[in-house]
GUFI-370233 format. One record per residue: residue in one letter; y, x, z of N, C-alpha, C in turn. Coordinates in steps of 0.1 Angstrom, whole numbers, plus 5000, padded with zeros to 4 digits. Each point is the difference from the previous one (the first is absolute). Layout:
residues N
<r><resn>a</resn><n_c2>Y</n_c2><n_c1>X</n_c1><n_c3>Z</n_c3><ca_c2>Y</ca_c2><ca_c1>X</ca_c1><ca_c3>Z</ca_c3><c_c2>Y</c_c2><c_c1>X</c_c1><c_c3>Z</c_c3></r>
...
***
This chain:
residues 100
<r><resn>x</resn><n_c2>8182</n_c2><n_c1>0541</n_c1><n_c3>4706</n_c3><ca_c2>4998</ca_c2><ca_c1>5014</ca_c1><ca_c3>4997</ca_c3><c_c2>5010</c_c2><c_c1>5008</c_c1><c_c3>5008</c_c3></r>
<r><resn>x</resn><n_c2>4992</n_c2><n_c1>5011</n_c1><n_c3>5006</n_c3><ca_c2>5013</ca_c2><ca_c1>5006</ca_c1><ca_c3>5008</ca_c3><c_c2>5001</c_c2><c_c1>5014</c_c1><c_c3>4987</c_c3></r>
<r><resn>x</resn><n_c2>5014</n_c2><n_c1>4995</n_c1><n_c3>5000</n_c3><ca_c2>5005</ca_c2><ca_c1>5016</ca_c1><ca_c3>4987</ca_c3><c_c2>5007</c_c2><c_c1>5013</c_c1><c_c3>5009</c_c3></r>
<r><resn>x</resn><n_c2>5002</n_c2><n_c1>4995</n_c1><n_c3>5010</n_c3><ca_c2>5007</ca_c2><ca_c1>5010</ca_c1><ca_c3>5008</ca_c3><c_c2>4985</c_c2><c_c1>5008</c_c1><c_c3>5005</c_c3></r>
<r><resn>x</resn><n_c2>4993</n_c2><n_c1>4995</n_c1><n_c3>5004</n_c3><ca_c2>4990</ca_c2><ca_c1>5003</ca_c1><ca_c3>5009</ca_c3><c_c2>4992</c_c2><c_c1>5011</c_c1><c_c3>4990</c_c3></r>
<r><resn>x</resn><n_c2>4997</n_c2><n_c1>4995</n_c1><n_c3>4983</n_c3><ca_c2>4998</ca_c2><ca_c1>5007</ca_c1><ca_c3>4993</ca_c3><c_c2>5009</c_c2><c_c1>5012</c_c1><c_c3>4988</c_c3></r>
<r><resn>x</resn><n_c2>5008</n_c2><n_c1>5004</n_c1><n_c3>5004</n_c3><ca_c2>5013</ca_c2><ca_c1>5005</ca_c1><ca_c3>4992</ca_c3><c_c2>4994</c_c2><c_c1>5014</c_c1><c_c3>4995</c_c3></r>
<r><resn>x</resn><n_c2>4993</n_c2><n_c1>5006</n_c1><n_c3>5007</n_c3><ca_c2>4994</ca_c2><ca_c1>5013</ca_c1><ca_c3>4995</ca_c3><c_c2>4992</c_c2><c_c1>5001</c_c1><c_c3>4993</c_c3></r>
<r><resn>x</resn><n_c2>4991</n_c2><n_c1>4982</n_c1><n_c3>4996</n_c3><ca_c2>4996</ca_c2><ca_c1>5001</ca_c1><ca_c3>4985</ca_c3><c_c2>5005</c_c2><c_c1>4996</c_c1><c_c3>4990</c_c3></r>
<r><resn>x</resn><n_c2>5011</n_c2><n_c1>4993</n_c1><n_c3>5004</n_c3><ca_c2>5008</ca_c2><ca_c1>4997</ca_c1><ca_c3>4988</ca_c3><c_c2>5013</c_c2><c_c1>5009</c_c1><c_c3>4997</c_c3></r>
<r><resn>x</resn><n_c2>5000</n_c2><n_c1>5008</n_c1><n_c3>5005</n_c3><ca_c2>5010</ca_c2><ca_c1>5011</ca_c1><ca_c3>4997</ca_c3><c_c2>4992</c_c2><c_c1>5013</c_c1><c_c3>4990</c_c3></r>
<r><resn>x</resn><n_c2>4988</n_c2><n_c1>4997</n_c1><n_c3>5010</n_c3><ca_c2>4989</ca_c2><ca_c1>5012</ca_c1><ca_c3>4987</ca_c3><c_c2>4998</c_c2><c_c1>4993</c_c1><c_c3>4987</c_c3></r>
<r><resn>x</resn><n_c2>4998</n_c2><n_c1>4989</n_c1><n_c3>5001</n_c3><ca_c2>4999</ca_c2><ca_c1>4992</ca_c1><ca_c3>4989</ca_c3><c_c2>5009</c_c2><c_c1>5002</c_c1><c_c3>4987</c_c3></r>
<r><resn>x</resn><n_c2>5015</n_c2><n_c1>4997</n_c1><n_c3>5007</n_c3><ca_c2>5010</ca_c2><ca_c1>5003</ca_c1><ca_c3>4997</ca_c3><c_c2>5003</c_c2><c_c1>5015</c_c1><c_c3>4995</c_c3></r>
<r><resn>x</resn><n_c2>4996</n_c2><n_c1>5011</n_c1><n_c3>5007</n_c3><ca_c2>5004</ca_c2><ca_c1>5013</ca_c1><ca_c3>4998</ca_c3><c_c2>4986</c_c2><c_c1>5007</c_c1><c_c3>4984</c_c3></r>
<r><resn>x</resn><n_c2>4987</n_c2><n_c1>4988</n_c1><n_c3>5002</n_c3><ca_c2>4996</ca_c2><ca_c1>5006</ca_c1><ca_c3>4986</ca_c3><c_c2>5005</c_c2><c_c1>4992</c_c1><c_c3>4989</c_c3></r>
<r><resn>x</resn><n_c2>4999</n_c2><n_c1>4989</n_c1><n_c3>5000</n_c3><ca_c2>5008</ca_c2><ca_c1>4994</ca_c1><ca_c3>4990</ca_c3><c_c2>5012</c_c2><c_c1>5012</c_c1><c_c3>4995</c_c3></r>
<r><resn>x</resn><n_c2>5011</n_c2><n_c1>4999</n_c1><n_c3>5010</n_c3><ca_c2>5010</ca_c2><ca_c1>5008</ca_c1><ca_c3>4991</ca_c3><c_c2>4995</c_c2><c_c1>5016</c_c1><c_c3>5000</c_c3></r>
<r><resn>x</resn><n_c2>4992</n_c2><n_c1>5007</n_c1><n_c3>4999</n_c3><ca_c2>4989</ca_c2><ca_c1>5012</ca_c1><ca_c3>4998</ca_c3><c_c2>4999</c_c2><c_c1>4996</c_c1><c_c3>4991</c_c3></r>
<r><resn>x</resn><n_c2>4990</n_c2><n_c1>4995</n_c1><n_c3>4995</n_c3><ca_c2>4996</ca_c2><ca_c1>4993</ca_c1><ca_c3>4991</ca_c3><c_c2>5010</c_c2><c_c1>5003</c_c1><c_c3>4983</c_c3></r>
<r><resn>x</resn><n_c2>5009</n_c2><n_c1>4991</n_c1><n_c3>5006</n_c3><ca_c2>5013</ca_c2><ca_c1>4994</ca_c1><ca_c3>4985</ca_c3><c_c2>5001</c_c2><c_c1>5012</c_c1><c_c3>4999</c_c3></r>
<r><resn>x</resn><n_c2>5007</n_c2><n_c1>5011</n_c1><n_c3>5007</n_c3><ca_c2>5007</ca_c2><ca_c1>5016</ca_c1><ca_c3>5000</ca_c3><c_c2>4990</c_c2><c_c1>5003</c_c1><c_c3>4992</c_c3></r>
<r><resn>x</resn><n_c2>4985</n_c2><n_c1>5000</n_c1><n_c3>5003</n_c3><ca_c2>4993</ca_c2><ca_c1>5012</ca_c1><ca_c3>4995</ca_c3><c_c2>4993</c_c2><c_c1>4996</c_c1><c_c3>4985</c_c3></r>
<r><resn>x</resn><n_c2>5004</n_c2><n_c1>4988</n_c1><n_c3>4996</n_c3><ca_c2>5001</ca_c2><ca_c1>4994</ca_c1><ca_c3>4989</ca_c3><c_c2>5009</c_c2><c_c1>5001</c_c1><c_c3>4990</c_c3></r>
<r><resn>x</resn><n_c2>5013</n_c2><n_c1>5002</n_c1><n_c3>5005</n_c3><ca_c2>5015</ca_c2><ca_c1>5003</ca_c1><ca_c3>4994</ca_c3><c_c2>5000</c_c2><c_c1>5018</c_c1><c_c3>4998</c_c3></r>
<r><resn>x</resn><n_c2>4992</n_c2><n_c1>5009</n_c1><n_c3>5007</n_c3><ca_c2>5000</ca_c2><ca_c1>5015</ca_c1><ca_c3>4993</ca_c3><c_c2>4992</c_c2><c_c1>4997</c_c1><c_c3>4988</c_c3></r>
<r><resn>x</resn><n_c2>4986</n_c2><n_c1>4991</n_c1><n_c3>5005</n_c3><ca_c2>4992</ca_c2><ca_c1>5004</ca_c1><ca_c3>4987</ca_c3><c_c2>5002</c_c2><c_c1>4999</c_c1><c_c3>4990</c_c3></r>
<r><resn>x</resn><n_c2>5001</n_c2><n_c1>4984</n_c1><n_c3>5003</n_c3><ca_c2>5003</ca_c2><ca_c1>4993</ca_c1><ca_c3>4988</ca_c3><c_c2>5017</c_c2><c_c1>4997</c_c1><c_c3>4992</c_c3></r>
<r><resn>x</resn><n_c2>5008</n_c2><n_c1>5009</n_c1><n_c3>5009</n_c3><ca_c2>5015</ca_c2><ca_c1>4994</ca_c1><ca_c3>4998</ca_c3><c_c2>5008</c_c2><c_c1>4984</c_c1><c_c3>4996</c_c3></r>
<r><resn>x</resn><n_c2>5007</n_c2><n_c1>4999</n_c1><n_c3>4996</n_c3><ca_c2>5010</ca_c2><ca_c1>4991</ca_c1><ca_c3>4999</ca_c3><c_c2>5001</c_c2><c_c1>5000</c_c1><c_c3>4987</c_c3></r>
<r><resn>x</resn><n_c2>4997</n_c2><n_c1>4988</n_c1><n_c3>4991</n_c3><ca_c2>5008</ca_c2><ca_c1>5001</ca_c1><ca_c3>4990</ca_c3><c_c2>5014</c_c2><c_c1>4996</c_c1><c_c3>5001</c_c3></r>
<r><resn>x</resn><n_c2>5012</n_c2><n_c1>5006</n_c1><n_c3>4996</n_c3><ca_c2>5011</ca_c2><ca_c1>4992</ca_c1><ca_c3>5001</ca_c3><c_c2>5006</c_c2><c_c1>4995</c_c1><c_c3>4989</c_c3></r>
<r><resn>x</resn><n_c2>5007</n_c2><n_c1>4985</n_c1><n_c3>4999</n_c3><ca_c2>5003</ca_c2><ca_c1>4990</ca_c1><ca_c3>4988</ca_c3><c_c2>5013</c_c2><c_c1>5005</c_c1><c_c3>4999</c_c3></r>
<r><resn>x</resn><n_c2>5001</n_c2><n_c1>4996</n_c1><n_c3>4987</n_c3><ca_c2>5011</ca_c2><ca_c1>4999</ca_c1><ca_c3>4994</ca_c3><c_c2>5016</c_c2><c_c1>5004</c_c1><c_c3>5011</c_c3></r>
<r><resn>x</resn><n_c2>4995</n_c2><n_c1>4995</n_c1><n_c3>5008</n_c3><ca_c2>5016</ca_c2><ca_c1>4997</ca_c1><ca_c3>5011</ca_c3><c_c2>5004</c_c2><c_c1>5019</c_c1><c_c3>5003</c_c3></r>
<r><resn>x</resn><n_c2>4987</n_c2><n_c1>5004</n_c1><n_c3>5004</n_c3><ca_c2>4998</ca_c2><ca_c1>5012</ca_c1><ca_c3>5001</ca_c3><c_c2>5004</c_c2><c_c1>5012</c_c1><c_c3>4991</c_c3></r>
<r><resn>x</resn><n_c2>4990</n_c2><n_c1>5001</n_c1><n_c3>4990</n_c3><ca_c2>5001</ca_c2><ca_c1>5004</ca_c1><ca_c3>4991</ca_c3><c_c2>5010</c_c2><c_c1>5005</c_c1><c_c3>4984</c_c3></r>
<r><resn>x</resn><n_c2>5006</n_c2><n_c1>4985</n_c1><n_c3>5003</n_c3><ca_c2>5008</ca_c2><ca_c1>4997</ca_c1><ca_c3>4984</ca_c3><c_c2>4997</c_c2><c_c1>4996</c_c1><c_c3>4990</c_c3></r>
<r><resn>x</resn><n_c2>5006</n_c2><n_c1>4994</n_c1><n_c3>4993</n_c3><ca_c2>4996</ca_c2><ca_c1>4991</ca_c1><ca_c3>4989</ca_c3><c_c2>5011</c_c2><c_c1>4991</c_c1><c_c3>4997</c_c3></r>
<r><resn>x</resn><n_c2>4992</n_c2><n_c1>4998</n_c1><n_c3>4990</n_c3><ca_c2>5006</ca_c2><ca_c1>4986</ca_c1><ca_c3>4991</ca_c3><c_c2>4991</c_c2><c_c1>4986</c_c1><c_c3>5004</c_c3></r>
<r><resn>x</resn><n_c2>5007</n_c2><n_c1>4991</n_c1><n_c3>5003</n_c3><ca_c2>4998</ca_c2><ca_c1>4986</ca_c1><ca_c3>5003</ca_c3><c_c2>5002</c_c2><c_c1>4991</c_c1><c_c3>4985</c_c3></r>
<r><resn>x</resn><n_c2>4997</n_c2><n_c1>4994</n_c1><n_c3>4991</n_c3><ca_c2>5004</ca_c2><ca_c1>4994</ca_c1><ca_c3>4992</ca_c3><c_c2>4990</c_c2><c_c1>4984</c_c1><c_c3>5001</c_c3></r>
<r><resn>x</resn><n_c2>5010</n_c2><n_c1>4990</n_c1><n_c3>4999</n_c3><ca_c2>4995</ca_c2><ca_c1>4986</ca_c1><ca_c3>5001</ca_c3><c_c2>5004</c_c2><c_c1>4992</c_c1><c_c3>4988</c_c3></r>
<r><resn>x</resn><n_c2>4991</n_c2><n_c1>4993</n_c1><n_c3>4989</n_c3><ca_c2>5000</ca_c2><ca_c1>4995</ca_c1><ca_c3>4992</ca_c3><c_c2>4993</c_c2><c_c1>4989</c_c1><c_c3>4995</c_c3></r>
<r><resn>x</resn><n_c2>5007</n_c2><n_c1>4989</n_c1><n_c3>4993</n_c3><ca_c2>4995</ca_c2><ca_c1>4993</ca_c1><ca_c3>4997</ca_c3><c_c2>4998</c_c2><c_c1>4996</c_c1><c_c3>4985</c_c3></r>
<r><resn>x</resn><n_c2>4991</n_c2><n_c1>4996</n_c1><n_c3>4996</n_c3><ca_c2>5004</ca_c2><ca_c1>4997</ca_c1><ca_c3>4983</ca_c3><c_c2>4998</c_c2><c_c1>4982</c_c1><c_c3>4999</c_c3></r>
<r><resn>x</resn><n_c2>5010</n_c2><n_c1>5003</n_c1><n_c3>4982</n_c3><ca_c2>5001</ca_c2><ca_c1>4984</ca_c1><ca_c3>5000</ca_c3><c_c2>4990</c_c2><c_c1>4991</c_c1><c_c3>5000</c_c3></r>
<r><resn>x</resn><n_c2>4994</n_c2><n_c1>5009</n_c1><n_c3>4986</n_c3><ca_c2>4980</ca_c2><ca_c1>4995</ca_c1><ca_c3>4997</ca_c3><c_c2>4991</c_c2><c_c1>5004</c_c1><c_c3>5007</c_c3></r>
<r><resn>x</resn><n_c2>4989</n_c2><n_c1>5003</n_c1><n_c3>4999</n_c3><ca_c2>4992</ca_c2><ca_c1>5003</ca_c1><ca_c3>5008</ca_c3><c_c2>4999</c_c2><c_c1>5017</c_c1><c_c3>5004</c_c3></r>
<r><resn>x</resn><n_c2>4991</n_c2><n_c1>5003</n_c1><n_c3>5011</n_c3><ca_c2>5004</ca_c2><ca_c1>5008</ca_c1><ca_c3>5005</ca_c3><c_c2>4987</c_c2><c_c1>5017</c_c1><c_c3>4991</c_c3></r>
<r><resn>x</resn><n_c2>5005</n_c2><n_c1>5006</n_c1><n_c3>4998</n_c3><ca_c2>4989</ca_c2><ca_c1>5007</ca_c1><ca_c3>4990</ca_c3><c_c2>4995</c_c2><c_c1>5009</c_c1><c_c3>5007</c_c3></r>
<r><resn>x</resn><n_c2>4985</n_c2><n_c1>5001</n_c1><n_c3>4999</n_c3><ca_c2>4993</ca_c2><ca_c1>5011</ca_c1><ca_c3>5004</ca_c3><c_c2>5003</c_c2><c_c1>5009</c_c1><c_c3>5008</c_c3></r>
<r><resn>x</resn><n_c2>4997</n_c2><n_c1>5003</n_c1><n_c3>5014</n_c3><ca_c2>5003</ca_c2><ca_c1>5016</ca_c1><ca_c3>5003</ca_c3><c_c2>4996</c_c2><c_c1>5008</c_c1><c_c3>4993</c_c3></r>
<r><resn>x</resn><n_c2>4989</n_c2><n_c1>5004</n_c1><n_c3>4991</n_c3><ca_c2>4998</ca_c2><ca_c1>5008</ca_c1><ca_c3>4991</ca_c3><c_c2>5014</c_c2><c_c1>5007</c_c1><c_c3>4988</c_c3></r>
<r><resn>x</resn><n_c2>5001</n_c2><n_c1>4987</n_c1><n_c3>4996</n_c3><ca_c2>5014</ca_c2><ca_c1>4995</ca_c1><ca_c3>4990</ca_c3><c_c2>5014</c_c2><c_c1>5008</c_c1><c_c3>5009</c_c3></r>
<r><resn>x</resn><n_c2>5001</n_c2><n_c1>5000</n_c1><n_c3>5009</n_c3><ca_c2>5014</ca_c2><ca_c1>4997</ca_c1><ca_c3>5009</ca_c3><c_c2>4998</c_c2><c_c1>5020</c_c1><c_c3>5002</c_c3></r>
<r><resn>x</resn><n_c2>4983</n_c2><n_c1>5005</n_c1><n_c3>5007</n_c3><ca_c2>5006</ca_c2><ca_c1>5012</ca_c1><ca_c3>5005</ca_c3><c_c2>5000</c_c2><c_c1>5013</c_c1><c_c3>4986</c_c3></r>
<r><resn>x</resn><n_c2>4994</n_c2><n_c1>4991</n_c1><n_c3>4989</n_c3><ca_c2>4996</ca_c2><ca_c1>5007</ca_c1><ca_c3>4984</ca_c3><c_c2>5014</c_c2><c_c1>5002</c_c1><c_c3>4992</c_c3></r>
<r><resn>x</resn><n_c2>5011</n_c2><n_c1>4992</n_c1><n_c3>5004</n_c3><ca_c2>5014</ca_c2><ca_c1>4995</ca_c1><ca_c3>4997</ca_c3><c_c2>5008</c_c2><c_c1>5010</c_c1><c_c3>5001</c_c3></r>
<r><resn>x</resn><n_c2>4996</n_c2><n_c1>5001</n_c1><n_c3>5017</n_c3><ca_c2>5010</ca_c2><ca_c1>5010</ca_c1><ca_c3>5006</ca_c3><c_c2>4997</c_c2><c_c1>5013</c_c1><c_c3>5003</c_c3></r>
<r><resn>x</resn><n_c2>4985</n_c2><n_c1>5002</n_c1><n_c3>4994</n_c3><ca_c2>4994</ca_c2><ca_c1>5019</ca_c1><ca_c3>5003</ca_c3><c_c2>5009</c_c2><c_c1>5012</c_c1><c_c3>4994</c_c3></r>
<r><resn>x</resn><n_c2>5007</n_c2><n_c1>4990</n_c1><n_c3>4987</n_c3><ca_c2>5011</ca_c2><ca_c1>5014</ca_c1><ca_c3>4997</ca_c3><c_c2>5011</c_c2><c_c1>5004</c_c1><c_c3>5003</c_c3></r>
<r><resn>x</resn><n_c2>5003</n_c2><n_c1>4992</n_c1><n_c3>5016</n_c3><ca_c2>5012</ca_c2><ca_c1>5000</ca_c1><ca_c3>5004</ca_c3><c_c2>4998</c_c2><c_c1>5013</c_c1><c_c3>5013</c_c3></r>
<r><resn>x</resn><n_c2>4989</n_c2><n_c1>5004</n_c1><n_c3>5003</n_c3><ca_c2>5000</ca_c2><ca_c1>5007</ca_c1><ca_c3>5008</ca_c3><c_c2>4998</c_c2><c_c1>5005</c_c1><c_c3>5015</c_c3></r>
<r><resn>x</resn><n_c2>4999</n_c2><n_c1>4980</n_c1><n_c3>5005</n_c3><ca_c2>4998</ca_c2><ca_c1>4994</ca_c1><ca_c3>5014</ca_c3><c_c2>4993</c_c2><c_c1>5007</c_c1><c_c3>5009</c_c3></r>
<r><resn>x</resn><n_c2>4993</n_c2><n_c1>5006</n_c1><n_c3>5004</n_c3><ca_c2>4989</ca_c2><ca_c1>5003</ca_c1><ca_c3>5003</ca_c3><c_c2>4993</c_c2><c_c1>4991</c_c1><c_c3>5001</c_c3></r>
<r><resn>x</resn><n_c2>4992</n_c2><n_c1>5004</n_c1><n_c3>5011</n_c3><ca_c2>4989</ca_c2><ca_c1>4983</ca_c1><ca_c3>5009</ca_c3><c_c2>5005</c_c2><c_c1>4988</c_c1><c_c3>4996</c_c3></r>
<r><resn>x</resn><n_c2>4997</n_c2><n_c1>4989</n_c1><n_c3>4992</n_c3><ca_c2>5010</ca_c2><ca_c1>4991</ca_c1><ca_c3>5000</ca_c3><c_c2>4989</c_c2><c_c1>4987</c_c1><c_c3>5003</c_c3></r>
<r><resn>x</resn><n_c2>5006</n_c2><n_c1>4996</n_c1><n_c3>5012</n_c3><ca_c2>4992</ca_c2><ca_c1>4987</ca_c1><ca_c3>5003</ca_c3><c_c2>5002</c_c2><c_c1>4989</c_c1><c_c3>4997</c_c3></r>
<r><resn>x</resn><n_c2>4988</n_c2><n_c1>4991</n_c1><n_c3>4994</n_c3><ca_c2>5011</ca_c2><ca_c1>4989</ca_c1><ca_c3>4998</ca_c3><c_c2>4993</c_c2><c_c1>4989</c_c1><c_c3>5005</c_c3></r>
<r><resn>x</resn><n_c2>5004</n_c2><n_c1>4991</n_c1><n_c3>5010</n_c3><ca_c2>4995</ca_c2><ca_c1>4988</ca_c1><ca_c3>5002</ca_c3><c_c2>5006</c_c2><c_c1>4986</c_c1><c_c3>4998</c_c3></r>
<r><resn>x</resn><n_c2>4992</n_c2><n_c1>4992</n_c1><n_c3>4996</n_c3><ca_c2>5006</ca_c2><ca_c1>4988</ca_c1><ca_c3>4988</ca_c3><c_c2>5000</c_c2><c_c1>4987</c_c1><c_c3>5015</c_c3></r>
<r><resn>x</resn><n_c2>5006</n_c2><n_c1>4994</n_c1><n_c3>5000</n_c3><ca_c2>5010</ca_c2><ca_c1>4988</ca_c1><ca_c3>5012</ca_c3><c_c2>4999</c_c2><c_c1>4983</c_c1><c_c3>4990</c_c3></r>
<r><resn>x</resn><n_c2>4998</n_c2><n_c1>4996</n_c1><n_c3>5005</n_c3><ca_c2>5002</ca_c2><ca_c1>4987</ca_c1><ca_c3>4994</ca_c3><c_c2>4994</c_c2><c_c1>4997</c_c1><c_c3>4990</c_c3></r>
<r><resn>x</resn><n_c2>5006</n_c2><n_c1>4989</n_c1><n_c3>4988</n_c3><ca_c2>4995</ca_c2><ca_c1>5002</ca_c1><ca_c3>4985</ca_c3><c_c2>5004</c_c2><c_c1>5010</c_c1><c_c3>4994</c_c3></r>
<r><resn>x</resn><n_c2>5017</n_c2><n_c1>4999</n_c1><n_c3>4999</n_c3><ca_c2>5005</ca_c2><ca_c1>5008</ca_c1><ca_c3>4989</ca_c3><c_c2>5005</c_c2><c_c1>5021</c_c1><c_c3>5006</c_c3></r>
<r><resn>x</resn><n_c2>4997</n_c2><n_c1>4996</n_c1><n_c3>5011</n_c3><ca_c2>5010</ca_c2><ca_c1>5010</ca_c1><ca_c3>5012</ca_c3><c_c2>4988</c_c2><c_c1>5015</c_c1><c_c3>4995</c_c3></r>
<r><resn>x</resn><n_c2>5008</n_c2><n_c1>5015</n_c1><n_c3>5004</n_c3><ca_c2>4992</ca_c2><ca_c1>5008</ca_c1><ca_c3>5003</ca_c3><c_c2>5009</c_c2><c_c1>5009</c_c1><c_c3>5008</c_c3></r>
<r><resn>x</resn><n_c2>4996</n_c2><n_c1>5010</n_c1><n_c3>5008</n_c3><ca_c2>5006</ca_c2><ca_c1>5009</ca_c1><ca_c3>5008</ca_c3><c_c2>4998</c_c2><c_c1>5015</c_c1><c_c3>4997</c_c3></r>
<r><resn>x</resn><n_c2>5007</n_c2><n_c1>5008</n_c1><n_c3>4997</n_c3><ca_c2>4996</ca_c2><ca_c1>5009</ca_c1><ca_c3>4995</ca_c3><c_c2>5008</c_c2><c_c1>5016</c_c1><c_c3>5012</c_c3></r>
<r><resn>x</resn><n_c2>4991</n_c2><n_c1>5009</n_c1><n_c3>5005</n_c3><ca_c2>5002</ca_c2><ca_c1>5012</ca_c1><ca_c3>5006</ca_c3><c_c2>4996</c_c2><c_c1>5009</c_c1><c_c3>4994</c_c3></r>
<r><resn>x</resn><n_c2>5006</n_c2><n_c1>5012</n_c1><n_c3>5002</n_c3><ca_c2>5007</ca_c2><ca_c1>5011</ca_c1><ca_c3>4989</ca_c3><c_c2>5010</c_c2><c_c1>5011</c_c1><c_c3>5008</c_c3></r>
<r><resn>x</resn><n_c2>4997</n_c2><n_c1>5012</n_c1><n_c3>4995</n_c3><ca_c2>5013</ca_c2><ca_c1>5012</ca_c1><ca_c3>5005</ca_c3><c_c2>5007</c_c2><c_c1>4992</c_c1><c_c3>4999</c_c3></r>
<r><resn>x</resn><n_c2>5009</n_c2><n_c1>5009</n_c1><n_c3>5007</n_c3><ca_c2>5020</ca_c2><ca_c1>4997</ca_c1><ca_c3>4999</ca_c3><c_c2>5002</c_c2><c_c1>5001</c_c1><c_c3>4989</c_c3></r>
<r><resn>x</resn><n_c2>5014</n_c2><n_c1>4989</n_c1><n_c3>4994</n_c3><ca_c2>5001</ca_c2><ca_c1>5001</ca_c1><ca_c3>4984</ca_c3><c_c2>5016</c_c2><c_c1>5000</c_c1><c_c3>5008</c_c3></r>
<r><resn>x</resn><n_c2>5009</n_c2><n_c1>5004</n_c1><n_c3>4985</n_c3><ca_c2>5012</ca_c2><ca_c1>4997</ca_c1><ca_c3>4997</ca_c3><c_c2>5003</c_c2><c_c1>4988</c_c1><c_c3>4993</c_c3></r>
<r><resn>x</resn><n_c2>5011</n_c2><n_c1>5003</n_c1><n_c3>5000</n_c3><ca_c2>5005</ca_c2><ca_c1>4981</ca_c1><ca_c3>4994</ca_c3><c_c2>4996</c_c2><c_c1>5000</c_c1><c_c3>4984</c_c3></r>
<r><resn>x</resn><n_c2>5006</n_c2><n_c1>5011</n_c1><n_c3>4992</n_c3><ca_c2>4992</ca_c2><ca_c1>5003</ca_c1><ca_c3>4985</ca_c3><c_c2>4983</c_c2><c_c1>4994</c_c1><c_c3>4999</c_c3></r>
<r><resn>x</resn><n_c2>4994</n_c2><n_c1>5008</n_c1><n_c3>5007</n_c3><ca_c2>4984</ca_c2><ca_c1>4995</ca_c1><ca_c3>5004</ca_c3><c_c2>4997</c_c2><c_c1>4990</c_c1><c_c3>5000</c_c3></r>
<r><resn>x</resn><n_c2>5007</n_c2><n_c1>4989</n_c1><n_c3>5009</n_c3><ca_c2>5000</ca_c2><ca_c1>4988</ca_c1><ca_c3>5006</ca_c3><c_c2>5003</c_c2><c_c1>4990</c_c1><c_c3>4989</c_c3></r>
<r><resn>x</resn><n_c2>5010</n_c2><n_c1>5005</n_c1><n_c3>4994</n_c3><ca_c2>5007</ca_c2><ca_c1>4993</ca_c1><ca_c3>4983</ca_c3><c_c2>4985</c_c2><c_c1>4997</c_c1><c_c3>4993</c_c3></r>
<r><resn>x</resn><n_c2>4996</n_c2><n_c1>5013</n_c1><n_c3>4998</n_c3><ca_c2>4988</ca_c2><ca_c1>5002</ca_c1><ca_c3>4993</ca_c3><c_c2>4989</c_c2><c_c1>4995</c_c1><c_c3>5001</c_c3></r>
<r><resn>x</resn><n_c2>4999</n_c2><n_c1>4998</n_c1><n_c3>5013</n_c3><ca_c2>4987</ca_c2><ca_c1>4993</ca_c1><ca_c3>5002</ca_c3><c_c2>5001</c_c2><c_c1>4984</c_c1><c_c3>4997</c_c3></r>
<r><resn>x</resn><n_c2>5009</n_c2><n_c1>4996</n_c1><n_c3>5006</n_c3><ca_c2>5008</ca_c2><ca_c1>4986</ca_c1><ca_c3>4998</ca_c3><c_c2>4998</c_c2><c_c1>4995</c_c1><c_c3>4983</c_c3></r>
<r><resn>x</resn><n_c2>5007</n_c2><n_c1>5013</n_c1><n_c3>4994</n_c3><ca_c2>4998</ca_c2><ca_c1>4995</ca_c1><ca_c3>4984</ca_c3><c_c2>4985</c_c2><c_c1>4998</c_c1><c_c3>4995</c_c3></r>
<r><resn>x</resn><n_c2>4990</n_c2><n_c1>5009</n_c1><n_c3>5008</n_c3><ca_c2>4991</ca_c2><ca_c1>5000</ca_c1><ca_c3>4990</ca_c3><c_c2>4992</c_c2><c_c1>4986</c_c1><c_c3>5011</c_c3></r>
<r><resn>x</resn><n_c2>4999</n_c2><n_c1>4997</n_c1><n_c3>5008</n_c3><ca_c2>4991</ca_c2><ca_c1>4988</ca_c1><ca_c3>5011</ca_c3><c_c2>5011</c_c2><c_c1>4990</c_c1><c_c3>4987</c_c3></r>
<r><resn>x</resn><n_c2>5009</n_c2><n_c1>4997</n_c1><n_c3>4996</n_c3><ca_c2>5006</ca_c2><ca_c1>4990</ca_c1><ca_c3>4991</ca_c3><c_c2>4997</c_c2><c_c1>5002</c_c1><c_c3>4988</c_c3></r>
<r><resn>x</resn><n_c2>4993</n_c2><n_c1>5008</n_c1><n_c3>4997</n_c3><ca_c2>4995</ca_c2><ca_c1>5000</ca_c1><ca_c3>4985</ca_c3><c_c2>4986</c_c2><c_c1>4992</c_c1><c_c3>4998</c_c3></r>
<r><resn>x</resn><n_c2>4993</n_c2><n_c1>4999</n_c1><n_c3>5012</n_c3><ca_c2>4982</ca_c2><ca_c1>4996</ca_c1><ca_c3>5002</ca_c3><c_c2>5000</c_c2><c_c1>4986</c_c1><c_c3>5000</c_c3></r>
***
């Protein structure tokens, strides 16, 4: 295959492709994660079994969190995302995930 011989279709090629992404990224924008944004990271495990996300985000609705995501890891494991908290907050949440 000669690629040199062909470069002006693969450079067009190349130039809509990235057209393309750009004019996809005004439309539809970016969401940005956590890294971006801010938040709380919280990684937990329990001893017994691991309870309900239902259970877990019903627990914690009076604390204030906003959005609080939670996805469950392993058996016992769950991961939980959330605003930024303080360390009082963090207490709190800790106490009540050890109450369930």
């Amino acid at each position: 295959m000669n690629i040199i011989g062909h470069k002006n279709i693969f450079l067009t090629i190349s130039a809509i492709l990235v057209a393309t992404s750009i004019a996809a990224m005004i439309f539809w924008g970016i969401k940005p994660g956590i890294d971006f944004t801010g938040g709380s990271f919280l990684e937990v495990e329990f001893l017994n079994e691991r309870p309900s996300s239902d259970e877990l985000e019903k627990s914690l609705s009076g604390l204030g969190l906003g959005n609080i995501i939670i996805q469950p890891y392993g058996e016992k494991g769950a991961v939980f995302r959330f605003k930024n908290i303080d360390e009082k907050t963090h207490r709190e949440i800790l106490s009540l995930l050890d109450n369930l």
